[in-house]
N, C-alpha and C positions, 0 to 999 in steps of 0.2 A: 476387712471392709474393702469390699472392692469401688474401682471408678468406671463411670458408666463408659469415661473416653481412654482409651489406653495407645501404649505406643505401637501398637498393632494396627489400630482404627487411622496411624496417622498414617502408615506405610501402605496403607493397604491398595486406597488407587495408585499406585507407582508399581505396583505388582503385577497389577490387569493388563492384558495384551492388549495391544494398540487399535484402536477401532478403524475400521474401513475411511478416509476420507469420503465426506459429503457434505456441501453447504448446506449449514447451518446459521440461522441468525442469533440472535442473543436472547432469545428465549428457547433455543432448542429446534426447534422447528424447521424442516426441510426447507431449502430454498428452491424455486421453481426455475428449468433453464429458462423460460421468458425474463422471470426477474433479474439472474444473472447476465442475459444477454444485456437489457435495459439498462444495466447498471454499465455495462461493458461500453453501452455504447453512448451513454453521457458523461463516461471520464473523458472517455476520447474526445466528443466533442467540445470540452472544458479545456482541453490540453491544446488541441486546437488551437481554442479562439486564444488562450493565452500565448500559443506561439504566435499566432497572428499579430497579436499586441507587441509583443518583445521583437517582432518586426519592423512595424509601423516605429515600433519608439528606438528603435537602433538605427531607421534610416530617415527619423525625423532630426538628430545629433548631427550640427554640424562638424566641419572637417573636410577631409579628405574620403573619398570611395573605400580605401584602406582601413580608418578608421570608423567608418560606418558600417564595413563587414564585422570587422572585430567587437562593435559593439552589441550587434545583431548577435554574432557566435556568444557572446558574453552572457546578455541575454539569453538566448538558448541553453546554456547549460546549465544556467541557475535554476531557470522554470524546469528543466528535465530532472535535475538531483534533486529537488526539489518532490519533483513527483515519485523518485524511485524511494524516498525514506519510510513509506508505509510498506512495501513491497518487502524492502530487505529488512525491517523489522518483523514481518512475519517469516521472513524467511530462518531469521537467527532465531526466535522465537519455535519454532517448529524441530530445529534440532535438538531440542530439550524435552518434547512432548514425550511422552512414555503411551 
């Protein structure tokens, strides 16, 4: 008697060569460079206004000039690591794609 799933049917996309990169969204479907531009260009402005923020609130912290830079940079780099943890999860993700 055989099964309809075997361990051939598990191996078998890991066998197929690697397909051309091309955005796609989560149904498949080609993404448009408008779309991606649009998309490109409302992170940016999102990161932006967030550095704006982490501005305003690093030079709103009393203290010293000294301690108002550093809080400003403090600020900056959490909103920026922050932003890059989608980026390098597709990145480490990608090295595994077959």
């Amino acid at each position: 008697m055989t099964h309809p799933y075997t361990a051939q049917d598990a191996v078998a996309p890991f066998l197929q060569p690697p397909q051309a990169h091309t955005a796609r969204d989560s149904q498949g479907k080609r993404v448009s460079r408008y779309t991606r531009a649009t998309a490109c260009v409302l992170s940016l402005v999102a990161t932006g206004t967030s550095a704006a923020i982490a501005v305003v609130a690093g030079c709103d912290r009393g203290g010293s000039s000294t301690e108002r830079f550093a809080w400003i940079f403090v600020g900056l780099v959490l909103l920026l690591s922050a932003r890059q943890f989608p980026l390098l999860h597709v990145a480490y993700l990608s090295r595994f794609a077959w």
